[in-house]
C-alpha positions as CSV (number, residue, x, y, z in Angstrom):
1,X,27.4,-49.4,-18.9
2,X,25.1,-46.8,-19.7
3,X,22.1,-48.6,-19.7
4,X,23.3,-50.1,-16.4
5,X,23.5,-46.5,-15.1
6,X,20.1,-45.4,-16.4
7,X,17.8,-48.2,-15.1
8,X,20.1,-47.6,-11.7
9,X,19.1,-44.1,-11.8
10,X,15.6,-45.0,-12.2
11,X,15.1,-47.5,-9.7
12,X,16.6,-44.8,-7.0
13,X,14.4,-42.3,-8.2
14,X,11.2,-44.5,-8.0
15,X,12.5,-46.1,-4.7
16,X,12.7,-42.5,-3.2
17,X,9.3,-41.9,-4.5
18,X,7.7,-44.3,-2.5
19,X,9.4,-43.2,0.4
20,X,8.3,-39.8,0.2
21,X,4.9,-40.7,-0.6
22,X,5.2,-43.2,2.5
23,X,5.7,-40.6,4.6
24,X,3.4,-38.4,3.7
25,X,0.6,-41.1,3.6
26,X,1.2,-42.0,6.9
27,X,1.1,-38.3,8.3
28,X,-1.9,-38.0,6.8
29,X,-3.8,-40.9,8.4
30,X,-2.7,-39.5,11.6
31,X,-4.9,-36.4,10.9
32,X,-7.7,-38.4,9.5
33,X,-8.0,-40.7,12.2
34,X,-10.1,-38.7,15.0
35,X,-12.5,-37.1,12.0
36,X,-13.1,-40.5,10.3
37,X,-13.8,-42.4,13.4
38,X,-16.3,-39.7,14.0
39,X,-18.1,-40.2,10.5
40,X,-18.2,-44.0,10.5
41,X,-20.4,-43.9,13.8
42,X,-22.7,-41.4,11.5
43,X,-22.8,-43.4,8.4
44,X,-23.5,-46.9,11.1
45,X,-27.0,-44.4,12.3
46,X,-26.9,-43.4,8.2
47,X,-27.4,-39.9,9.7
48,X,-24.9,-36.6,10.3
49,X,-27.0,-34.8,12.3
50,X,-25.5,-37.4,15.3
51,X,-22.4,-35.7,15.1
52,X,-21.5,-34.9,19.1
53,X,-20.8,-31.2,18.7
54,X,-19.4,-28.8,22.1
55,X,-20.2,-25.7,22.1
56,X,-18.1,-22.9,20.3
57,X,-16.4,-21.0,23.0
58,X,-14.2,-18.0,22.0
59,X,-10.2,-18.7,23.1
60,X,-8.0,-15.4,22.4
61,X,-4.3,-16.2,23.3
62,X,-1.5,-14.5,22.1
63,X,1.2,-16.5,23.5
64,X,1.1,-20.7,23.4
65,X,4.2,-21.6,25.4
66,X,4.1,-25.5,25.2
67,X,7.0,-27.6,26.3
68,X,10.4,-27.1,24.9
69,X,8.6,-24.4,22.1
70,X,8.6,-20.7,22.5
71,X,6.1,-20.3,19.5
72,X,3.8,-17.2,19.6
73,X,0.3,-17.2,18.0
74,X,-1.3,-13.5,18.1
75,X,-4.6,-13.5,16.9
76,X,-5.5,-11.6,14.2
77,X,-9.3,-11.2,13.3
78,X,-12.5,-13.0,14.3
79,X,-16.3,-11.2,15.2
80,X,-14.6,-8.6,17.8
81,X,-13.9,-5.2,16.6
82,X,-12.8,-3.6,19.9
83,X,-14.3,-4.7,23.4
84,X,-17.5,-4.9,23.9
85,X,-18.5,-1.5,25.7
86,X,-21.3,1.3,26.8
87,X,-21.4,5.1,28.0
88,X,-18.4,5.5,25.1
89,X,-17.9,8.6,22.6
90,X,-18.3,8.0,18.7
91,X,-17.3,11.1,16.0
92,X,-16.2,10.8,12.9
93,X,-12.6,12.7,11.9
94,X,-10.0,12.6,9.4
95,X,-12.4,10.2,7.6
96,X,-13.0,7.4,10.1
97,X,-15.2,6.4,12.3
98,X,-13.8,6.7,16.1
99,X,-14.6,4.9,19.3
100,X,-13.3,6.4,22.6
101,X,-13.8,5.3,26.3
102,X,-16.9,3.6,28.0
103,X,-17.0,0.4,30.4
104,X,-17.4,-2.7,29.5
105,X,-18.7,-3.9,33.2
106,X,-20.3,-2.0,36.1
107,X,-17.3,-1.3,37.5
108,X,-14.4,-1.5,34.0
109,X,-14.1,1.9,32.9
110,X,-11.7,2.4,30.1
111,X,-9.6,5.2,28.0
112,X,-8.6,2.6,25.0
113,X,-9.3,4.5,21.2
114,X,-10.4,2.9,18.5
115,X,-11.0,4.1,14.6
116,X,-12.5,2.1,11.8
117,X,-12.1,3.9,7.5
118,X,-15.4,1.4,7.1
119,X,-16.7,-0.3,10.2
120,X,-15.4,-3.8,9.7
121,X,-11.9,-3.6,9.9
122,X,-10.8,-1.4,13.6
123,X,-7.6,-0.2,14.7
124,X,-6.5,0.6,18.0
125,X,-5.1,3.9,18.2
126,X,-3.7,3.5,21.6
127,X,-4.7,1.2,24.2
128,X,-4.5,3.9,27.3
129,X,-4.9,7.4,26.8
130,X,-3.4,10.5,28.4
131,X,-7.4,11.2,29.9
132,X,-8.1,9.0,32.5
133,X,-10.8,6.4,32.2
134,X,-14.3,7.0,31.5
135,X,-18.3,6.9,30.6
136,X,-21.3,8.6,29.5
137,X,-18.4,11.8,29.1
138,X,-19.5,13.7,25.5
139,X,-16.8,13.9,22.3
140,X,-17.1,16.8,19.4
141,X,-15.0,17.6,16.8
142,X,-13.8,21.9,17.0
143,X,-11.1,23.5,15.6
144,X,-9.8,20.2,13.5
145,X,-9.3,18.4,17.3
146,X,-11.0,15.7,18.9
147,X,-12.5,16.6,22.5
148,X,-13.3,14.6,25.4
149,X,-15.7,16.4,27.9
150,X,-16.5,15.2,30.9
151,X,-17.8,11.6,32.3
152,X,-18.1,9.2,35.1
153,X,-14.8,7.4,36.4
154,X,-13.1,6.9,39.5
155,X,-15.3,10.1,40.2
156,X,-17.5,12.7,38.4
157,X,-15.2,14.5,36.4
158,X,-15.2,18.0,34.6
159,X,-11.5,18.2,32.6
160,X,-11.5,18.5,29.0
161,X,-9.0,16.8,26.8
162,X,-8.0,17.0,22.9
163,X,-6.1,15.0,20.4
164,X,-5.0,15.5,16.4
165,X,-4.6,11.6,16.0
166,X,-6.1,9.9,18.9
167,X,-2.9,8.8,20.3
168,X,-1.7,11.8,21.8
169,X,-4.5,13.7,24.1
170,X,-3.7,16.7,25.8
171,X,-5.4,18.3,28.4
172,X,-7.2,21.9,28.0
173,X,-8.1,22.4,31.4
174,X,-8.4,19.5,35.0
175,X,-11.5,21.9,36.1
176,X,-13.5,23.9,34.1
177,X,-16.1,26.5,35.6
178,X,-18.9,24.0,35.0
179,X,-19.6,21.6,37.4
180,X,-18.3,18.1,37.3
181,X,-21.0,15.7,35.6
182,X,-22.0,12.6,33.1
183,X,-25.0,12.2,31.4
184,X,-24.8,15.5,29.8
185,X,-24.9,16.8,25.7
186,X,-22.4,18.7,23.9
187,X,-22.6,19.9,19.9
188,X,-20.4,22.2,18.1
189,X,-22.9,25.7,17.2
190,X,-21.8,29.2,16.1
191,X,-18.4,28.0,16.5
192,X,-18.3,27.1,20.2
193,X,-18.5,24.1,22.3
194,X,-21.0,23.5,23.9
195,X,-22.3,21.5,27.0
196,X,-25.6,21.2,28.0
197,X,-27.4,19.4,31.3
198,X,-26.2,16.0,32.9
199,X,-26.0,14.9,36.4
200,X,-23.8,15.3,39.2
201,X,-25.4,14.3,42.3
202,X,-28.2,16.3,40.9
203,X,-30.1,16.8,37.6
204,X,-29.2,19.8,35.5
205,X,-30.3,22.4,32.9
206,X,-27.6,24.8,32.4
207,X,-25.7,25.5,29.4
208,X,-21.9,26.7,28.9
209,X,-20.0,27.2,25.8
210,X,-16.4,27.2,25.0
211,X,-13.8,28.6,21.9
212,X,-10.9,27.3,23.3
213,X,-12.0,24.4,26.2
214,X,-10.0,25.8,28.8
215,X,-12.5,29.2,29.3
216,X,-16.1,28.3,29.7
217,X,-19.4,30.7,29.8
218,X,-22.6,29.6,31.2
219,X,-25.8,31.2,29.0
220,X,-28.2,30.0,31.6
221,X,-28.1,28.2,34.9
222,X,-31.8,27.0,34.3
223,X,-32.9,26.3,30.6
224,X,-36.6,26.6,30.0
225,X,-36.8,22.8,30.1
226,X,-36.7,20.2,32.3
227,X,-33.1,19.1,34.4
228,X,-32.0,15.7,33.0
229,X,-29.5,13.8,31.6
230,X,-29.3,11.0,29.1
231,X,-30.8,13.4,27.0
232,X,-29.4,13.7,23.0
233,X,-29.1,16.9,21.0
234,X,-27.9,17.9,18.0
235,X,-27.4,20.9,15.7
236,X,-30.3,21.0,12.9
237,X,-32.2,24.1,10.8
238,X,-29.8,26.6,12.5
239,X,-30.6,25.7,15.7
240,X,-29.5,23.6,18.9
241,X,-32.3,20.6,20.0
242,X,-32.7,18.4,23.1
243,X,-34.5,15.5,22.9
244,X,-35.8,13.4,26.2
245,X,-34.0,12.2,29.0
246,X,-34.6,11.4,32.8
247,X,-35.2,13.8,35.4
248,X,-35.3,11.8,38.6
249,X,-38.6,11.7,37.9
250,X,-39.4,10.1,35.1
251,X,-38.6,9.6,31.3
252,X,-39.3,12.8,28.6
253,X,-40.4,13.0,25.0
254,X,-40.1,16.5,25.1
255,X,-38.1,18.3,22.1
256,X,-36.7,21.9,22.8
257,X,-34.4,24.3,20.6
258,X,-32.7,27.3,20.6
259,X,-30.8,30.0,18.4
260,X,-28.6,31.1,21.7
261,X,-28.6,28.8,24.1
262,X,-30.3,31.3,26.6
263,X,-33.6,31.2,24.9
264,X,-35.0,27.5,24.6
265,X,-38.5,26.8,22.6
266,X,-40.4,23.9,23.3
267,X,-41.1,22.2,19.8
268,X,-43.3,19.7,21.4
269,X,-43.9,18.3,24.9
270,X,-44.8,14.8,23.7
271,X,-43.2,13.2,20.9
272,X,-45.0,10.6,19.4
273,X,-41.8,8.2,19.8
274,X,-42.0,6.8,23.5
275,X,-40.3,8.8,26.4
276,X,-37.0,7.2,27.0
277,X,-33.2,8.3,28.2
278,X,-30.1,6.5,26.7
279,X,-30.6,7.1,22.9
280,X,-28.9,8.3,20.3
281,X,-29.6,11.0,17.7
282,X,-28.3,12.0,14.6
283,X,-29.1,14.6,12.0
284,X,-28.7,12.5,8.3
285,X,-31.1,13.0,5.0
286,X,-32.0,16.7,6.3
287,X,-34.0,15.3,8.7
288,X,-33.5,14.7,12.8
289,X,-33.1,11.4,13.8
290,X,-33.9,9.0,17.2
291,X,-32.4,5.2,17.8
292,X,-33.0,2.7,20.8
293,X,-32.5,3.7,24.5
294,X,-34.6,2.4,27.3
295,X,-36.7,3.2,29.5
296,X,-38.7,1.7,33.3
297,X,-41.8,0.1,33.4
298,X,-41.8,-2.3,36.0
299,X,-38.5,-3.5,34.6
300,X,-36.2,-1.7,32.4
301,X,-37.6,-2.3,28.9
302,X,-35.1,-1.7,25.8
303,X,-35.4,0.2,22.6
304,X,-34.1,-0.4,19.4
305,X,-37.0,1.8,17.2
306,X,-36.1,4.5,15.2
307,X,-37.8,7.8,14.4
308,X,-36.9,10.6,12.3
309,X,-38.7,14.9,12.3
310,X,-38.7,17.5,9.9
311,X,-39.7,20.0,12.5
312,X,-39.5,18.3,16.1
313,X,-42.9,18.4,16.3
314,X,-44.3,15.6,13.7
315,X,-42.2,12.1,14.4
316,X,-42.5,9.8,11.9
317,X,-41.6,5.9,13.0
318,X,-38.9,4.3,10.3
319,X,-38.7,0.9,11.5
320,X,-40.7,-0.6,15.0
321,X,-37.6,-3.3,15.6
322,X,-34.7,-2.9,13.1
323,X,-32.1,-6.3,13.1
324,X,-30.0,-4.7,15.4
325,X,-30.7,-5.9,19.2
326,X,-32.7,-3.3,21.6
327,X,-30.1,-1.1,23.9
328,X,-29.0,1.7,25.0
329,X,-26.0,3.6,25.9
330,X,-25.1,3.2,22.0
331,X,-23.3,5.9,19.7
332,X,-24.7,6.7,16.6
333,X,-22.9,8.7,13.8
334,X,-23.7,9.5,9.8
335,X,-20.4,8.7,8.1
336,X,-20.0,7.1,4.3
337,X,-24.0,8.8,4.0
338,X,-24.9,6.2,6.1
339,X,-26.0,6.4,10.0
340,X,-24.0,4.0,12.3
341,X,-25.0,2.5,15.3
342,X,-22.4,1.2,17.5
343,X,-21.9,-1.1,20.7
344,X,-24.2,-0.2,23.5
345,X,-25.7,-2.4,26.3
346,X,-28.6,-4.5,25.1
347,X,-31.9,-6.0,26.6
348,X,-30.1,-8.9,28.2
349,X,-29.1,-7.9,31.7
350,X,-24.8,-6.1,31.5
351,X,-24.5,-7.7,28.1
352,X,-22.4,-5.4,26.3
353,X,-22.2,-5.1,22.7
354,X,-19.3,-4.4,20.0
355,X,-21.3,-4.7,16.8
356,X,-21.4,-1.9,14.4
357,X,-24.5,-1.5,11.9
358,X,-25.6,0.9,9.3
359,X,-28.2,2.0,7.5
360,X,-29.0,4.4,4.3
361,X,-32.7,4.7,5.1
362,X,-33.2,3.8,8.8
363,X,-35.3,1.0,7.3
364,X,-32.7,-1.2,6.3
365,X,-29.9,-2.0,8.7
366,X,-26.8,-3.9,8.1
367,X,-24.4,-5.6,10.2
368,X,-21.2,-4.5,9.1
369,X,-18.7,-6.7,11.4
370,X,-20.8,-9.9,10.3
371,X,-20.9,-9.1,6.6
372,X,-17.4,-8.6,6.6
373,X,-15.9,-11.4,9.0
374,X,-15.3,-15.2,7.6
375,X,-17.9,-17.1,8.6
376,X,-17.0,-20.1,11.3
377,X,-16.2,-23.6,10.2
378,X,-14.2,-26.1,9.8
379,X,-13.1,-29.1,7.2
380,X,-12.4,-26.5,5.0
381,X,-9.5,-25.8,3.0
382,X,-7.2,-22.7,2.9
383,X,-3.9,-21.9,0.4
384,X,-2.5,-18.9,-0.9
385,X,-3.0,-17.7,-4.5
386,X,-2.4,-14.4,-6.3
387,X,-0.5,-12.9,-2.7
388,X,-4.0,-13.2,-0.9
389,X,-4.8,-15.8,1.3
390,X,-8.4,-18.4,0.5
391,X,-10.5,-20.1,2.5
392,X,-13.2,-22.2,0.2
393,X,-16.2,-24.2,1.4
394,X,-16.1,-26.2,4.5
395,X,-18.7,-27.3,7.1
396,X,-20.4,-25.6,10.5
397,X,-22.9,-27.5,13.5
398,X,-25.8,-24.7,13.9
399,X,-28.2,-26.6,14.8
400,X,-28.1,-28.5,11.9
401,X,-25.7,-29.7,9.7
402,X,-24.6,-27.1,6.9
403,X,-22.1,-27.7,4.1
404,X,-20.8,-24.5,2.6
405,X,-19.3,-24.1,-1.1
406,X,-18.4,-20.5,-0.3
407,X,-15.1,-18.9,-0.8
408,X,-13.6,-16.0,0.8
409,X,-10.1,-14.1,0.5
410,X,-7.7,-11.7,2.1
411,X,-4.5,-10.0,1.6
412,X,-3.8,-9.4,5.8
413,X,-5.8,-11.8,7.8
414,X,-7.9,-8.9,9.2
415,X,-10.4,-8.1,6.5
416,X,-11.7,-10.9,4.7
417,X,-13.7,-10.2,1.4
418,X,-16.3,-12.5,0.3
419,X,-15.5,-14.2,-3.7
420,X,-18.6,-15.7,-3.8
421,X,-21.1,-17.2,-1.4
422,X,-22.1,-20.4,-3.8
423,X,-19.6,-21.6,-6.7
424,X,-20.3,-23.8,-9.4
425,X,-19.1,-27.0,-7.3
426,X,-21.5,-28.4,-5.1
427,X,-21.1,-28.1,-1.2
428,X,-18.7,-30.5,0.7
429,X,-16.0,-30.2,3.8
430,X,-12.6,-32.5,3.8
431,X,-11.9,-31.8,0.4
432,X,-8.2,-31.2,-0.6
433,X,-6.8,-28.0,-2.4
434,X,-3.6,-26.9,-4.0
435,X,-2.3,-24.1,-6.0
436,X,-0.9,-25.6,-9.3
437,X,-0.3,-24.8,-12.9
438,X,-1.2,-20.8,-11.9
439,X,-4.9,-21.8,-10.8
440,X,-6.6,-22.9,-7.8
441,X,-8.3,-26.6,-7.0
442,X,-10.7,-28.5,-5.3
443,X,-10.6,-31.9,-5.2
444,X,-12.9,-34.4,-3.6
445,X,-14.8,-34.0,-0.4
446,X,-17.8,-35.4,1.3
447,X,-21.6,-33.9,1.6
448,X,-24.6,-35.8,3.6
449,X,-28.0,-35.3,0.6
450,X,-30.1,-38.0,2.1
451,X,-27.2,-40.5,2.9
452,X,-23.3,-40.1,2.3
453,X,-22.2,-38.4,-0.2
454,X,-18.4,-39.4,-1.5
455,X,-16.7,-36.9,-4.2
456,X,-13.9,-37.4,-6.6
457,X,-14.9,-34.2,-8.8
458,X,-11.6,-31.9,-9.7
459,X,-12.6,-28.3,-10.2
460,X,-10.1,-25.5,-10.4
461,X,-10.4,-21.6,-10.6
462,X,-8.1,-18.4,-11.6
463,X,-10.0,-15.8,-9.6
464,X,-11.9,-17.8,-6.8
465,X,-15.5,-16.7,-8.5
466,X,-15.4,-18.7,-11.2
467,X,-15.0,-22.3,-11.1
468,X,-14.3,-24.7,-14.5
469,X,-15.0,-28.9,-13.9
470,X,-11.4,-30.5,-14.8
471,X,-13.2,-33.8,-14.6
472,X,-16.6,-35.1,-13.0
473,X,-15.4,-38.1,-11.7
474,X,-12.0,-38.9,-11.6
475,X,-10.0,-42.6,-12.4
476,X,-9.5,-42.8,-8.7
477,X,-12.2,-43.5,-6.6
478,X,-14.2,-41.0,-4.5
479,X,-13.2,-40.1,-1.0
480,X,-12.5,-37.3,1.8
481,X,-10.1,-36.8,4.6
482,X,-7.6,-37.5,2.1
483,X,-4.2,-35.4,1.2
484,X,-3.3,-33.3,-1.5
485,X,0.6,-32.1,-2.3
486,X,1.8,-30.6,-5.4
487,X,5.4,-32.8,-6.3
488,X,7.5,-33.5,-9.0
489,X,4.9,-30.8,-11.3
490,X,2.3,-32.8,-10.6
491,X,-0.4,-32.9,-8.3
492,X,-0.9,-35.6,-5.7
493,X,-4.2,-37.3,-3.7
494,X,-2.9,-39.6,-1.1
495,X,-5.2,-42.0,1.1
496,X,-8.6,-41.1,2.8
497,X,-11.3,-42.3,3.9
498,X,-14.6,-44.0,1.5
499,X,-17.6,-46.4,1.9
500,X,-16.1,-47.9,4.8
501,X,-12.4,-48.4,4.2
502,X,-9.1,-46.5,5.0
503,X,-7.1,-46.2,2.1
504,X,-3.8,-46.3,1.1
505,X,-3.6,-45.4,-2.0
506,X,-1.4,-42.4,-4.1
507,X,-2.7,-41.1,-7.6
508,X,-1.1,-38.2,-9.4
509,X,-1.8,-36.2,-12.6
510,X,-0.1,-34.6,-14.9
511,X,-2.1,-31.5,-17.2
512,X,-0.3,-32.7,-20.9
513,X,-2.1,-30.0,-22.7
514,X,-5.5,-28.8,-21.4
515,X,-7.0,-29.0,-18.6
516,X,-10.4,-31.0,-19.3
517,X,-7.3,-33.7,-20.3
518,X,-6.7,-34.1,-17.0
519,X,-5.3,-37.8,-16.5
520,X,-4.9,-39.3,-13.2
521,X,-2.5,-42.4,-12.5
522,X,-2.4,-44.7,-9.6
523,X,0.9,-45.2,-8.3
């Protein structure tokens, strides 16, 4: 009787088996279908490059509502920071960077906050301010506050607002005794605020200070140098400089200081760094620094060159055309001993940036969102291993075809950190992988190296950088597009496409007592 029980027992467990594995089969050839039918008209032209690709267009939806499903996607990270903007505010407090304000169209002005603790990853402090909308207003840091000054939207404006955290502004004054105007400087100097030129209808070339933001006291009404706006200055050597602009009249190079803000010296009348308005500068290294801006030559012709001074009379060029595209209408800020360059408008007509790049020497420049955002593709594989999720290898269309064998993680699904950019195992999309026995693997997959390339390798890994061969190839035979599950303690491959044929197939193995004796068994 027991032996009657026992093979009874058996013969369930195996006849549930199959099922299982029946079912899983076939939900995996419905996912394999469209991708397979796709590469047998590429191997038939014994080509990949064939593939009929669309083009990538970015989709952001935070609420799918199909039929009879409330489910919610929100997204979570991709190559957008904050919204692509110009005429915005950039300082950097309480040890991050910040983004305030700008448009991000001729006629979108907006009041949203943003703050990044190392450029890639930004969070939205609040998405409308107290301060109504705005552009090309000026932002300092006094008296452990942030201040907005100024700006351009729905009107010229001349109120001056102040926040601890960027969330809650309040407002120091709706008028001050300056005029109302844009385009205009402001630095922090002998312990004042200070605001210096613009336009309001008209060019200027006064200068007012402030302690508090509410009571303002004009030094001059008519600086030494030219009205203008789109000017920079900043605080360098003891001393308060302006740098170019527009006067109505045309573009400066000019560089002026001053001790007082009554008094103003002119350094130089021509800089050897081309007249322009829209730039940025920043004072990093001891030394004074100009980025980008633009300027008009039959045409508005872009900038993205960048100078540095000793003195503000001798301008030494860094870099002719750093990486970063031409613009103006940028920030610039020095934070982490690096300067920053952020958003701006570039040299393609109201195209309006969000990248963020930085640079130790002025030389060198970096895109920070890029080198720290997952790079696009698909065929890959993702799981979740040591509380972090993974993404490894995969395959993109860019203008040519490129198989990856990268591997990236991340603990949120914001900030994804590179592992490394090239393991040991070779480059291949459709692969299958599954966390088992406390590692991570990678089995299979398909490559194009002058013809098709079918795989059947096993490779696993504890830390996603380094990467041990279980086996070479494998007792079942190569494929992609297949399945992998982890069942009964063992790991499973399940169908998938090779040489021609759909298959049908289930193999399983079992790790007895090493890995390298990995043994795989047909069911």
């Amino acid at each position: 009787m027991n032996l009657i029980k026992s093979n009874l027992l058996r013969y369930i467990s195996n006849s549930m088996c199959k099922i299982i594995l029946t079912l899983l089969f076939s939900l995996s050839l419905l996912n394999t279908y469209s991708q397979i039918a796709k590469d047998m008209n590429n191997e038939n032209n014994i080509a990949l490059n064939t593939i009929n690709t669309t083009q990538n267009k970015d989709y952001i939806s935070n609420s799918i509502n199909q039929e009879n499903t409330n489910m919610s996607w929100y997204y979570a990270s991709g190559n957008l920071p904050f919204p692509a903007r110009y005429g915005h505010t950039s300082v950097v407090y309480d040890n991050k960077m910040w983004v305030i304000g700008g448009s991000s169209s001729s006629s979108t002005y907006r009041n949203d906050v943003w703050n990044s603790p190392d450029g890639a990853v930004w969070i939205q402090a609040t998405t409308s301010a107290s301060f109504p909308e705005r552009r090309l207003h000026t932002s300092v840091i006094y008296d452990n506050k942030m201040w907005v000054i100024g700006g351009s939207g729905g009107g010229i404006k001349n109120d001056v607002w102040y926040s601890t955290d960027g969330v809650n502004w309040t407002q120091a004054t709706a008028s001050t005794a300056f005029t109302p105007r844009y385009g205009h400087t402001s630095v922090v100097y002998d312990n004042k605020m200070w605001v210096i030129g613009g336009y309001n209808g008209s060019y200027r070339n006064d200068v007012w200070y402030s302690t508090d933001g509410v009571n303002w006291t004009q030094t001059t009404a008519s600086a030494a140098f030219s009205t203008r706006q789109g000017h920079t200055s900043v605080v360098y050597d003891n001393k308060m400089w302006v740098f170019g602009g527009y006067n109505g009249y045309g573009y400066r190079n000019d560089v002026w200081y001053s001790t007082d803000g009554v008094v103003w010296t002119q350094a130089t009348e021509s800089a050897d760094f081309i007249a322009r308005a829209g730039h940025t500068s920043v004072v990093y290294d001891n030394k004074m620094w100009v980025i980008g801006g633009y300027y008009f030559s039959s045409g508005y012709i872009y900038l993205n060159d960048v100078w540095y001074s000793l003195d503000g009379v001798i301008w030494i060029q860094a870099t002719a055309s750093p990486t970063f595209s031409s613009r103006y209408s940028h920030t610039s800020v020095v934070y982490n001993d690096k300067m920053w360059v952020i958003g701006g408008e570039d040299n393609s007509y109201y195209r309006y940036r969000n990248d963020v790049w930085c640079s130790s020497d002025g030389v060198v420049w970096t895109d920070n969102i890029k080198s720290a955002t997952l790079t696009g593709r698909n065929n890959h594989t993702s799981l979740v291993y040591n509380n972090k999720m993974w993404v490894i290898a995969g395959y993109k269309y860019d203008n040519d075809n490129i198989y990856m064998n990268d591997v990236w993680y991340s603990s949120d699904g914001i900030v994804w950190t590179q592992a490394i950019a090239s393991t040991a195992f070779s480059a291949r999309r459709s692969h299958t992988s599954v966390v088992y026995d406390n590692k991570m693997w990678v089995i299979g997959g398909y490559t194009y190296s002058g013809g098709p390339v079918y795989m059947n390798d096993v490779w696993y890994s504890t830390d996603g950088v380094n990467w041990i061969q279980a086996t070479a190839f494998d007792t079942f035979p190569a494929r992609y597009s297949h399945t992998s599950v982890v069942y009964d303690n063992k790991m499973w491959v399940i169908g998938g496409y090779s040489k021609g044929f759909y298959r049908n197939d289930a193999w399983y193995s079992i790790i007895p007592t090493s890995v390298i004796d990995n043994i795989w068994s047909s069911y």
